[in-house]
N, C-alpha and C positions, 0 to 999 in steps of 0.2 A: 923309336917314337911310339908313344903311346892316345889312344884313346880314353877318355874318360867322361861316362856318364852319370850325371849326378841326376837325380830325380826321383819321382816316387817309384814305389815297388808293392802292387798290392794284386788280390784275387777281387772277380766277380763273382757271386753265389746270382743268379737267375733262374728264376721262375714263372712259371705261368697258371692262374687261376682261371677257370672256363667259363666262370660266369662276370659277372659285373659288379666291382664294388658298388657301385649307388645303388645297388637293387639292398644292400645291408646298411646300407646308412641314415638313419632319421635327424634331417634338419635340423629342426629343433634341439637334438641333443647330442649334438655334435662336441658339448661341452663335457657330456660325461662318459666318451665314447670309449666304446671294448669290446673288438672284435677281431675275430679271426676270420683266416680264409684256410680253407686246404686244397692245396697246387697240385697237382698233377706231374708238373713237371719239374726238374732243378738241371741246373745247369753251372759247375764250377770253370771259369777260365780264367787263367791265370795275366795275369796285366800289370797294368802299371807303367806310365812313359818311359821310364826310364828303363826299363827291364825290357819293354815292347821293341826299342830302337837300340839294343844290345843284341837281343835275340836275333834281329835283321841283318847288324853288321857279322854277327858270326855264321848265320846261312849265306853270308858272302867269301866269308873264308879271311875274316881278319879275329882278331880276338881282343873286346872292346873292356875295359875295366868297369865292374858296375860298382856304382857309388848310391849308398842310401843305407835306411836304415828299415830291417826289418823284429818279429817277433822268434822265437825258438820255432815257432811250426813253419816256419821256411825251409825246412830242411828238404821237402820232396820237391818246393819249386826249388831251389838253391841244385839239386839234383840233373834234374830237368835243362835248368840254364846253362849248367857245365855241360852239358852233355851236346847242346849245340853251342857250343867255343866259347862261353862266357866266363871272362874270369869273375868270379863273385869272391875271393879271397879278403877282401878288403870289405865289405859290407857289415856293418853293423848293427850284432844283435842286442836288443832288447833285454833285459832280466825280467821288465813287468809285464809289459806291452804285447799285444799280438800285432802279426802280420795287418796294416791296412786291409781294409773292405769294405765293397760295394757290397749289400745285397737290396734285390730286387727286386719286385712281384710287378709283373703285369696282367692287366685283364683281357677277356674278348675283345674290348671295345679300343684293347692299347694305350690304357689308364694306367698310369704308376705310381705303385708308392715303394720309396727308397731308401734307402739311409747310407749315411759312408761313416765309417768309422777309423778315424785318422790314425790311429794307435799308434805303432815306433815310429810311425813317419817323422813324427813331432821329436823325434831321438835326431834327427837330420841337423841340426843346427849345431849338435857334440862334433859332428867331422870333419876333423881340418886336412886337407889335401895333402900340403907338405908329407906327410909321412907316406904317404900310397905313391905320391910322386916319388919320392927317394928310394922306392922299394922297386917301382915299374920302370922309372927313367922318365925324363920329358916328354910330356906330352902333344902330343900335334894340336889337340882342343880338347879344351874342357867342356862339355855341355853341362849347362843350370838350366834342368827343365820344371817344371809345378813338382814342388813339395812342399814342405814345410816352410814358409813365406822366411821365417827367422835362418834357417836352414842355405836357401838361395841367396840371400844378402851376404851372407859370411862365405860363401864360397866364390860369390860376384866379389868382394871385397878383396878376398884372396887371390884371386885372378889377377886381378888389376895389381895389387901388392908385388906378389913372387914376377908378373911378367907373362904369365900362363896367357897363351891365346885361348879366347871363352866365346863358348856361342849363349845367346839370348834366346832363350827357348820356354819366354811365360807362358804362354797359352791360356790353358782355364783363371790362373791367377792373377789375370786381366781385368777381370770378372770382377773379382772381389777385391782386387789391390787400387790405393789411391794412386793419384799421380807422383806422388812424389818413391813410393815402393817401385813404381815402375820407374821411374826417372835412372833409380839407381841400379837397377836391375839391367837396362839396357846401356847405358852410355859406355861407351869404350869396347861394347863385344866386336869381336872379328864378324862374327853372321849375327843376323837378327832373322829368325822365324816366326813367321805368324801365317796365318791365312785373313783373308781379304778383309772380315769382320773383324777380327782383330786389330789389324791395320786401324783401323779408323778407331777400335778402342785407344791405340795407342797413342796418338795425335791428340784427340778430343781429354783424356785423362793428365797427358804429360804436359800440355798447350802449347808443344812443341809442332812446327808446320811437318809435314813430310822432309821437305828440305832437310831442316833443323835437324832431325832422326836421321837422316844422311849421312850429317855432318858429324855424327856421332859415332856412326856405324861404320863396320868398312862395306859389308854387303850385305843390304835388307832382301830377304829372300821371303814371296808372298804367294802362296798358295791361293788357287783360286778352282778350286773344284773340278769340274767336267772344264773348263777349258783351261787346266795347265798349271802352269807357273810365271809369275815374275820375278825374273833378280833386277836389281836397283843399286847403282853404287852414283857415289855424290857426280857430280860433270859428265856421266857418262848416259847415252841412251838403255832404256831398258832390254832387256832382253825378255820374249817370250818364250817358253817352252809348250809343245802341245801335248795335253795326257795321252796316255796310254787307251787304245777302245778296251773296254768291257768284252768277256765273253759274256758275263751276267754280273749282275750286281744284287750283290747279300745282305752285307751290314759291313756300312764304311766305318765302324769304329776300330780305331789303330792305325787308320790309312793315314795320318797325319806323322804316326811315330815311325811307320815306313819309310815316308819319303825322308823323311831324316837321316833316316838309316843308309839310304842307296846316296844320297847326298853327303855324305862328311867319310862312306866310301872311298867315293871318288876322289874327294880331295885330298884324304889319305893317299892315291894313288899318284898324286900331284896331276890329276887331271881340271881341266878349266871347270869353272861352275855351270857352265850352257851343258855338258856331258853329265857332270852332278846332278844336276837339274832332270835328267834324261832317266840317268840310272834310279833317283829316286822317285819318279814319276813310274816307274817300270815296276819298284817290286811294290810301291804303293796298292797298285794293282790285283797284286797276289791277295791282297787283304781284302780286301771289298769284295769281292769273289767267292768267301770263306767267311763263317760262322765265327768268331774269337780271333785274338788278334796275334796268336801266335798259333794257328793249326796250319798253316801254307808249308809245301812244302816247297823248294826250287829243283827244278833239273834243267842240267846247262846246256843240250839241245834246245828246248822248249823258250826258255830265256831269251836264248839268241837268236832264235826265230823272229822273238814278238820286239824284241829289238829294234832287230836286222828291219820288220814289217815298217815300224813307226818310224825309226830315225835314222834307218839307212844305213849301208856299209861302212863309213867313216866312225859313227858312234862304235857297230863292232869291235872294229878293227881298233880302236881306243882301248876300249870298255873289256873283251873277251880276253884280252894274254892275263886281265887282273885276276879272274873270279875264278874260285875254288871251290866246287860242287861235283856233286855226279853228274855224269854223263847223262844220263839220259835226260 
């Protein structure tokens, strides 16, 4: 049995400029504007949902299939990936397109100006699954996470066709997707993820009640920041999980593609989703704690310590014969 994430795969370019854009901008002629800054600092980190929550399940010690579409200059992340257990074999490259990208300038005052640059992503919607399935074998779950909007319907599509169990993993293209993009995107997945704001996109856009999304789903699982998680399945009471404490906290971006990560783990290990729920609330963790959403490293003392701390012997004793990391 296989894992398979479909989703975007891109770099962040980050920078910092020391002074303040509005100190170079004139009101008035904001219509004929052209200006530079020069940063100080740059900052490349490699990302992308779907390459972030690969990267997690292979510092777990399982080896996730990554699905997407990148440019020819992926070959040093493509590198990087394999190198902590990602199969990228199947990922698709570009002839015109480069690799997706953020880049970013902030100021002193934590003002940004941005851009993304969708490039091969928009190649996502060429990849039909069957072939990577008959090459890997059945897969346990397909994750459809934000890509290419045309991209995710054809592999939600395909899911539901072939039989594949699919997790629902819109997130940012909540955002920009109508209800009926989302309508089809979610109906029939095995898990639905979102976190709390999302949630209430999802109802409010689909005009589906909570219920309604229940009756869809098999298990809506809702992030809810500093205190935890809910899973939700139709006639059943919710279940709460409580986060993980912070040693310190950096920059939560990626902690979402984590707990994904430590979550479809577990399930993989045919373990309940309240332990899912645990494990990915635990390496979520690791991120937030850490600059970029792939610099963490794990060590499986350390692990099972902060475990053992929050959820007690029983989680351990679940959770520790799975994972496959160094000792220390």
């Amino acid at each position: 049995m296989s894992l398979l994430i479909a989703g975007s795969i891109a770099t962040d370019h980050l920078m910092s400029f020391p002074g303040k854009f509005s100190d170079s901008l004139v009101v008035d002629q904001l219509d004929k504007l052209s200006v530079s800054f020069l940063v100080e600092e740059l900052e490349v980190r490699r990302g992308g949902c779907a390459a972030n929550i690969c990267f997690g399940l292979g510092n777990l010690g399982l080896r996730p299939i990554l699905v997407g579409a990148v440019g020819e200059d992926f070959a040093e992340y493509r590198s990087w990936l394999e190198r902590h257990n990602v199969d990228c074999e199947h990922v698709h490259v570009s002839e015109t397109r480069h690799t997706a990208r953020f880049v970013c300038t902030n100021d002193s005052s934590m003002a940004q100006i941005a851009s993304f640059y969708a490039g091969a992503m928009s190649e996502a919607r060429d990849i039909e699954l069957k072939p990577i399935v008959d090459a890997v074998g059945e897969p346990s779950y397909v994750l459809v996470g934000p890509d290419d909007p045309e991209g995710m319907l054809r592999h939600t599509d395909e899911c539901r066709q072939r039989g594949y169990r699919f997790v629902a993993d819109p997130s940012q293209q909540l955002a920009f997707g109508d209800g009926d993009l989302i309508r089809q995107l979610i109906d029939g997945a095995e898990i639905l993820f979102s976190n709390e704001y999302e949630a209430a996109l999802i109802t409010q856009k689909t005009g589906w009640s909570r219920e309604e999304v229940l009756s869809r789903v098999g298990t809506w699982v809702v992030t809810l920041g500093p205190d935890g998680v809910r899973i939700d399945r139709e006639g059943e009471e919710s279940i709460t999980v409580p986060a993980v404490p912070e040693i310190r906290k950096v920059e939560p971006t990626g902690v979402g593609d984590a707990f994904r990560a430590g979550f479809l783990a577990a399930l993989s290990w045919d373990l309940e989703p309240e332990r899912a729920a645990q494990l990915g609330c635990l390496l979520a963790v690791y991120v937030v704690e850490q600059v970029g959403t792939q610099e963490y490293t794990l060590g499986r003392a350390a692990f099972v310590r902060r475990m053992r701390e929050t959820y007690g012997d029983d989680a351990v004793a679940d959770i520790e014969p799975h994972l496959r990391m160094p000792r220390p």
